[in-house]
N, CA, C and O atoms as a GROMACS GRO file, in nm:
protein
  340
    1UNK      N    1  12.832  16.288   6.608
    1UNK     CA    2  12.922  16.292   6.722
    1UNK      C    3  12.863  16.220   6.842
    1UNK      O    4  12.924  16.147   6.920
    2UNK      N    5  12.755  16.246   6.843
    2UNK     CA    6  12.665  16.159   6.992
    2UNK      C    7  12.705  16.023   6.977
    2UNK      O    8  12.776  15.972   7.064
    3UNK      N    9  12.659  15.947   6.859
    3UNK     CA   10  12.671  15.826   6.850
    3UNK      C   11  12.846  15.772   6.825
    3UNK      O   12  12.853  15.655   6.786
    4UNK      N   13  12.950  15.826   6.839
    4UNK     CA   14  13.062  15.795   6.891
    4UNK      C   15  13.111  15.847   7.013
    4UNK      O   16  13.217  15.809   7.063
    5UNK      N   17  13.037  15.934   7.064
    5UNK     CA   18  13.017  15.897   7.248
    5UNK      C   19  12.964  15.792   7.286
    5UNK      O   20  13.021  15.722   7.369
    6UNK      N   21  12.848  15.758   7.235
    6UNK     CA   22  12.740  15.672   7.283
    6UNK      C   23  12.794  15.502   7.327
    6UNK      O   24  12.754  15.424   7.413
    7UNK      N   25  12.910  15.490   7.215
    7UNK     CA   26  12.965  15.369   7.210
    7UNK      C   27  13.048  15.362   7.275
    7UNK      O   28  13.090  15.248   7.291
    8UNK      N   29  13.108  15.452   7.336
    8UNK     CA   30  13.217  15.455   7.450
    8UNK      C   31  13.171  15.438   7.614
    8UNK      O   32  13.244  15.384   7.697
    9UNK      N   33  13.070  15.482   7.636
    9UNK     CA   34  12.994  15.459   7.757
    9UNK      C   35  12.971  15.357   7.828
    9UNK      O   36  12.885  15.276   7.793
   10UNK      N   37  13.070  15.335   7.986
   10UNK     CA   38  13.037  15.187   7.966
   10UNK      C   39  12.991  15.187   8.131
   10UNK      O   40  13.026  15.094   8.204
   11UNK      N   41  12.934  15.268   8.166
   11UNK     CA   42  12.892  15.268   8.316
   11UNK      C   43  12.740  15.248   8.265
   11UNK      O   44  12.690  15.246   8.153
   12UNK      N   45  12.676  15.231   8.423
   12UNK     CA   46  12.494  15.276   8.391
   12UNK      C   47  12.476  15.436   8.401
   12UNK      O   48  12.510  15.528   8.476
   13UNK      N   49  12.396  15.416   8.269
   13UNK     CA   50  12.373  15.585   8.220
   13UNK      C   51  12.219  15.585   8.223
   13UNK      O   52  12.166  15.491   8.164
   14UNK      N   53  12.117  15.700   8.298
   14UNK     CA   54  12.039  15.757   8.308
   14UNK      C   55  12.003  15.872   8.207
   14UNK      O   56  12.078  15.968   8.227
   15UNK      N   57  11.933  15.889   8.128
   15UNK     CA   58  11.884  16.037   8.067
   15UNK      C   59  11.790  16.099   8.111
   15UNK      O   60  11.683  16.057   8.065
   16UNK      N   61  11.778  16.194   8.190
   16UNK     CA   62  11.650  16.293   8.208
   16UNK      C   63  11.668  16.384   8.119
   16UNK      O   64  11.774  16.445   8.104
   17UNK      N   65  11.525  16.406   8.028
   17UNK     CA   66  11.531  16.511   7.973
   17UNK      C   67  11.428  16.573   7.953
   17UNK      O   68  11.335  16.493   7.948
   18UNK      N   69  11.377  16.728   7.931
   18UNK     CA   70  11.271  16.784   7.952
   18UNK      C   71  11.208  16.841   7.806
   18UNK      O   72  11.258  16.921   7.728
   19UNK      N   73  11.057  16.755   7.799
   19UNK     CA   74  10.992  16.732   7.673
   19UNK      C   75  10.981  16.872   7.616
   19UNK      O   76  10.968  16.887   7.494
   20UNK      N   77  10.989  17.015   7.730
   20UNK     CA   78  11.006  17.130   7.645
   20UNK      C   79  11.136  17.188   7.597
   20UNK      O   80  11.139  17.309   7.576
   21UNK      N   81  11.258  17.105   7.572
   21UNK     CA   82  11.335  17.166   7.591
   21UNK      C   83  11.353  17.234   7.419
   21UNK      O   84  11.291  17.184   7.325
   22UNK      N   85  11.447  17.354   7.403
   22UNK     CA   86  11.436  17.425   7.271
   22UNK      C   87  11.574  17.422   7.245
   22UNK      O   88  11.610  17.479   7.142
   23UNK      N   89  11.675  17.357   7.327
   23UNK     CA   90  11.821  17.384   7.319
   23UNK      C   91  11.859  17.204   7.215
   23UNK      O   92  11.918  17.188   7.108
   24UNK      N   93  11.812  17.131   7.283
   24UNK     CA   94  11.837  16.979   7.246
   24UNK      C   95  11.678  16.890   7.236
   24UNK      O   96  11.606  16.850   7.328
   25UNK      N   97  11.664  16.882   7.104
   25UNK     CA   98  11.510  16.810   7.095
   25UNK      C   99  11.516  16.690   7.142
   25UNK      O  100  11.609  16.610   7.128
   26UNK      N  101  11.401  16.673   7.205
   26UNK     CA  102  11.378  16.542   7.308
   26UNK      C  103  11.410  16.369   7.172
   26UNK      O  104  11.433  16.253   7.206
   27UNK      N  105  11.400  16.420   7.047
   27UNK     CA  106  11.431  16.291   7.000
   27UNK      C  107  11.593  16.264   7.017
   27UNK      O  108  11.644  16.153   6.998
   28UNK      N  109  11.653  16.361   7.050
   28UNK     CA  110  11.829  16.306   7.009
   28UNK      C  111  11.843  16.232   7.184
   28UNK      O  112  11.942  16.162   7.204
   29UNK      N  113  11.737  16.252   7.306
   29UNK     CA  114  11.715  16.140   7.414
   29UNK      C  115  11.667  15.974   7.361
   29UNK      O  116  11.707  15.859   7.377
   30UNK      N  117  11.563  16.042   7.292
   30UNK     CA  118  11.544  15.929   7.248
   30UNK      C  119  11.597  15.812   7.139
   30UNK      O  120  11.561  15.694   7.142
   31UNK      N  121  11.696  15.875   7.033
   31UNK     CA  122  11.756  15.803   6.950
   31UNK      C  123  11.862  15.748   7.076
   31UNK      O  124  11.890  15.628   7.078
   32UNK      N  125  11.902  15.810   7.145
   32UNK     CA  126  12.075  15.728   7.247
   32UNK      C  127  11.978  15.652   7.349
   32UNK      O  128  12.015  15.608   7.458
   33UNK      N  129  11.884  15.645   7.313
   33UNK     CA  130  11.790  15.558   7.461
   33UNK      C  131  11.795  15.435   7.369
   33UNK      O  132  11.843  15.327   7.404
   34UNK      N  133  11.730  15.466   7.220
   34UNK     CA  134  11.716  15.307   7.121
   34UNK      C  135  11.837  15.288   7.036
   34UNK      O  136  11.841  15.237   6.924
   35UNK      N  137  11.955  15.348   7.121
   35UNK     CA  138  12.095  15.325   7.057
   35UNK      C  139  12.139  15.193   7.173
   35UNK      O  140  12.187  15.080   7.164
   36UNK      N  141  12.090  15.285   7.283
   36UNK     CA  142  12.159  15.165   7.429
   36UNK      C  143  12.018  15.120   7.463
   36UNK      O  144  11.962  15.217   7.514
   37UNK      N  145  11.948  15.031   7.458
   37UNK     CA  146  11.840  15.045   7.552
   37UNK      C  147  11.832  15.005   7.675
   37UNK      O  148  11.732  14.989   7.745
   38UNK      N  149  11.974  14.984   7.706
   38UNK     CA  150  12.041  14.941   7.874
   38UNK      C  151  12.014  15.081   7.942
   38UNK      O  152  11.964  15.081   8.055
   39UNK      N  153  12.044  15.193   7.882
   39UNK     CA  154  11.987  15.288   7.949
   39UNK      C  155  11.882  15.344   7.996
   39UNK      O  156  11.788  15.330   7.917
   40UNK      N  157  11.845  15.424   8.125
   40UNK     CA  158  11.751  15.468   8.147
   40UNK      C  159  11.717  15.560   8.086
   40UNK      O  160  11.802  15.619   8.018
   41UNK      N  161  11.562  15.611   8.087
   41UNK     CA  162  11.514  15.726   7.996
   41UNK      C  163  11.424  15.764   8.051
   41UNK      O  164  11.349  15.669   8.073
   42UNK      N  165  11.352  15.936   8.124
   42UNK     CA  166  11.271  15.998   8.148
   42UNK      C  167  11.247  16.099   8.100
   42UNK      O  168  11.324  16.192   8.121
   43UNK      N  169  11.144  16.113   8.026
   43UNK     CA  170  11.103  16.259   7.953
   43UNK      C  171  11.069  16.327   8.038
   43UNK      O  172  11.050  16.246   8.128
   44UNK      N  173  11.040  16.447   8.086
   44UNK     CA  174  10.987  16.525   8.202
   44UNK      C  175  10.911  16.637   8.101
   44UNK      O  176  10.970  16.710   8.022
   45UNK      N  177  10.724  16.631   8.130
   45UNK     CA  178  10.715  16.723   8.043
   45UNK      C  179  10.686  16.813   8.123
   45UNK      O  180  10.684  16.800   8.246
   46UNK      N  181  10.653  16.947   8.040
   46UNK     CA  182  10.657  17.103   8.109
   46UNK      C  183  10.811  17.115   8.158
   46UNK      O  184  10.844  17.208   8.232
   47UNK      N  185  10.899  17.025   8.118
   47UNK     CA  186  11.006  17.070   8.161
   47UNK      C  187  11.114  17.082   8.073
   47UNK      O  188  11.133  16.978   8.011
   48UNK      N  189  11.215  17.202   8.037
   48UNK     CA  190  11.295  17.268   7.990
   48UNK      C  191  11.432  17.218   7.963
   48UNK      O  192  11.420  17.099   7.933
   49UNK      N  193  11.574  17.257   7.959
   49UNK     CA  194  11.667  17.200   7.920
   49UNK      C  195  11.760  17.208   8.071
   49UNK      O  196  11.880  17.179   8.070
   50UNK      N  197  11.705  17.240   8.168
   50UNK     CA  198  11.784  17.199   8.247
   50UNK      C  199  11.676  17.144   8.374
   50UNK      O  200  11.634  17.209   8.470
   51UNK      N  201  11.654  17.026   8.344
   51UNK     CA  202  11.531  16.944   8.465
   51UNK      C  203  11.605  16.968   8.625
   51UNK      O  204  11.545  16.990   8.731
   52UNK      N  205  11.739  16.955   8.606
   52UNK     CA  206  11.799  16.959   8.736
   52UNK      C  207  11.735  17.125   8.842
   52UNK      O  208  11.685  17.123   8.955
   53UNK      N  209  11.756  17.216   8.775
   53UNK     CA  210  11.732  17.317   8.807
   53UNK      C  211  11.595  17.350   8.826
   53UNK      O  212  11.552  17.402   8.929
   54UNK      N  213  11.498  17.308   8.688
   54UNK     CA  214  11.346  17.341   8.694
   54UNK      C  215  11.286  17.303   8.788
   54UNK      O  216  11.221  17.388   8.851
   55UNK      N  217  11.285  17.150   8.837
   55UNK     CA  218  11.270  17.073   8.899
   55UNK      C  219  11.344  16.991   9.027
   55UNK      O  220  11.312  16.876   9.057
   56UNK      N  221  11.417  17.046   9.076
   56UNK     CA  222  11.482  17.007   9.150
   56UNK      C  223  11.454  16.899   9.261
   56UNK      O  224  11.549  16.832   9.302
   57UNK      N  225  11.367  16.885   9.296
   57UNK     CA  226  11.322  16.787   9.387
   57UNK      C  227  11.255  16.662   9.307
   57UNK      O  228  11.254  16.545   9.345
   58UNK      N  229  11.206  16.707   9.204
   58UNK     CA  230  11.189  16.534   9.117
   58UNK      C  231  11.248  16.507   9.072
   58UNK      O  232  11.247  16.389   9.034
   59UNK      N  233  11.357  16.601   9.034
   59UNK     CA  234  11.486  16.534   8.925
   59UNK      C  235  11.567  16.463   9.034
   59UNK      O  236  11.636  16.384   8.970
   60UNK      N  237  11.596  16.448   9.161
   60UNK     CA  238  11.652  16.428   9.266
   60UNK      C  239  11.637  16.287   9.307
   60UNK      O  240  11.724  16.202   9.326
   61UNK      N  241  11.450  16.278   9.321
   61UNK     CA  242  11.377  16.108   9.317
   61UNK      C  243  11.391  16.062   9.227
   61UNK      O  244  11.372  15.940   9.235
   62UNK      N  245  11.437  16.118   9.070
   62UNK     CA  246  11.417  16.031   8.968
   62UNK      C  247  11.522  15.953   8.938
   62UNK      O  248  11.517  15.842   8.885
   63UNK      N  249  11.661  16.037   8.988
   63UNK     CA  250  11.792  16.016   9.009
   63UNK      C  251  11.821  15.900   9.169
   63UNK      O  252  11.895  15.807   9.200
   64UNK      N  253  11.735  15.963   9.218
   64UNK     CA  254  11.728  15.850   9.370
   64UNK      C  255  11.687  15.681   9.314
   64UNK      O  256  11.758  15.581   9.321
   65UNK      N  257  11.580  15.691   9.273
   65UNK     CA  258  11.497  15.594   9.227
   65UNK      C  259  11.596  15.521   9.133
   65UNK      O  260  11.623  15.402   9.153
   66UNK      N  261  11.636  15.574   9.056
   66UNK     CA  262  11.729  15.504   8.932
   66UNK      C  263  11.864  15.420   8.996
   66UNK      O  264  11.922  15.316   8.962
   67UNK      N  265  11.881  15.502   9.088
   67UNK     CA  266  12.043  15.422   9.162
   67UNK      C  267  12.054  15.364   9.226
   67UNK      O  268  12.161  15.304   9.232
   68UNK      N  269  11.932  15.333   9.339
   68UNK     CA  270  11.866  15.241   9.371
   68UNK      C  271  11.784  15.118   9.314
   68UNK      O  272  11.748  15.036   9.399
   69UNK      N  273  11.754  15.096   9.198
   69UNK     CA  274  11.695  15.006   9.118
   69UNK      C  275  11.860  14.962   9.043
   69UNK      O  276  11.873  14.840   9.032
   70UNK      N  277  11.932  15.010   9.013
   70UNK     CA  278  12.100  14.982   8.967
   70UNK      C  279  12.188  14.883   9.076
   70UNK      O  280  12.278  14.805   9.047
   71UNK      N  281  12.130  14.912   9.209
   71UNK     CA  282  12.177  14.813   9.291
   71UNK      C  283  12.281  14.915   9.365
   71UNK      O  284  12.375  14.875   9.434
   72UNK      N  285  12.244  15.077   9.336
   72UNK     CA  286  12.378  15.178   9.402
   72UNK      C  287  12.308  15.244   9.509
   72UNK      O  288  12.185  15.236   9.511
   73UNK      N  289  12.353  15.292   9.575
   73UNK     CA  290  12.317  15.377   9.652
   73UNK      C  291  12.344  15.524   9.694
   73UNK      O  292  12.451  15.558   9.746
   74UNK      N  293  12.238  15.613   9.670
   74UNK     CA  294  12.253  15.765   9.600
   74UNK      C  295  12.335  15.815   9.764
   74UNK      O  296  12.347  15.746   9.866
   75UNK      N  297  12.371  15.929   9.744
   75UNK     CA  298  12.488  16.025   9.806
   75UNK      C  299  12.398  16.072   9.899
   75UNK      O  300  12.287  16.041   9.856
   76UNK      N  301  12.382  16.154  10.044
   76UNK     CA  302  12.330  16.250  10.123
   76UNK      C  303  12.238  16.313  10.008
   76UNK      O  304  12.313  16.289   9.914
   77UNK      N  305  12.154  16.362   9.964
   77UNK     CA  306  12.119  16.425   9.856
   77UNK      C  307  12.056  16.525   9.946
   77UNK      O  308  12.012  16.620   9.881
   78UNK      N  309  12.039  16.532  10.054
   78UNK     CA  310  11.972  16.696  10.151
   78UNK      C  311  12.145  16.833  10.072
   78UNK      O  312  12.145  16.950  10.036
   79UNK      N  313  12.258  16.724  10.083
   79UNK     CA  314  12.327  16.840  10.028
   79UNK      C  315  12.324  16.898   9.911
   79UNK      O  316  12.370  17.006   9.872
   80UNK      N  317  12.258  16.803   9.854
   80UNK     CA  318  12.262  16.826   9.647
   80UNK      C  319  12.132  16.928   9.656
   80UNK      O  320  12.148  17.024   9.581
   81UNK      N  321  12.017  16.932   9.724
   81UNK     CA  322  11.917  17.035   9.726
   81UNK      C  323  11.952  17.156   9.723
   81UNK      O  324  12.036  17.181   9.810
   82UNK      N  325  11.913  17.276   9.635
   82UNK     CA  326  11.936  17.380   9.623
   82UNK      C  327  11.843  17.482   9.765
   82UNK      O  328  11.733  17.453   9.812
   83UNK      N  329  11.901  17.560   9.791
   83UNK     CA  330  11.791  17.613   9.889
   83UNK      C  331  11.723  17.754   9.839
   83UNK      O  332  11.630  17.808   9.899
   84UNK      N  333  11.779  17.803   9.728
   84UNK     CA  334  11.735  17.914   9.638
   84UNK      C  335  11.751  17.917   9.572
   84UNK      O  336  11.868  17.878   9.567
   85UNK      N  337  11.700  17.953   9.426
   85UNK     CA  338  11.692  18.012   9.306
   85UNK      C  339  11.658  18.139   9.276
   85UNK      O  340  11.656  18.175   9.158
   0.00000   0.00000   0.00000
């Protein structure tokens, strides 16, 4: 099923994904990374299946960094910061 998503995708696509995760093994990032290799790809290790949350402030730069190197330019992101967990 991934790989008839995969072929439909036609924006720039980023993957963060976290090398501990137990929900989705870090190779099915890596098979859609050497399916597209137009896409971006960051493993995050010590980090789990939701990097957004674990990590919130690097998943943020990594997402900053990426949309900016795309030629885009990322959103206010002080609003996207969580202020508690």
């Amino acid at each position: 099923m991934l790989r008839r998503i995969i072929d439909h995708v036609r924006v720039p696509t980023l993957i963060v994904h976290g090398a501990a995760d137990r929900l989705v093994r870090v190779d099915a990032a890596l098979d859609a990374q050497r399916e597209r290799p137009d896409w971006g790809l960051q493993v995050l290790d010590d980090v789990g299946h939701i990097p957004m949350l674990e990590v919130p402030d690097r998943f943020l730069e990594i997402v900053e960094t990426w949309l900016r190197a795309e030629g885009l330019e990322p959103a206010e992101t002080d609003l996207l910061r969580p202020t508690s967990l």
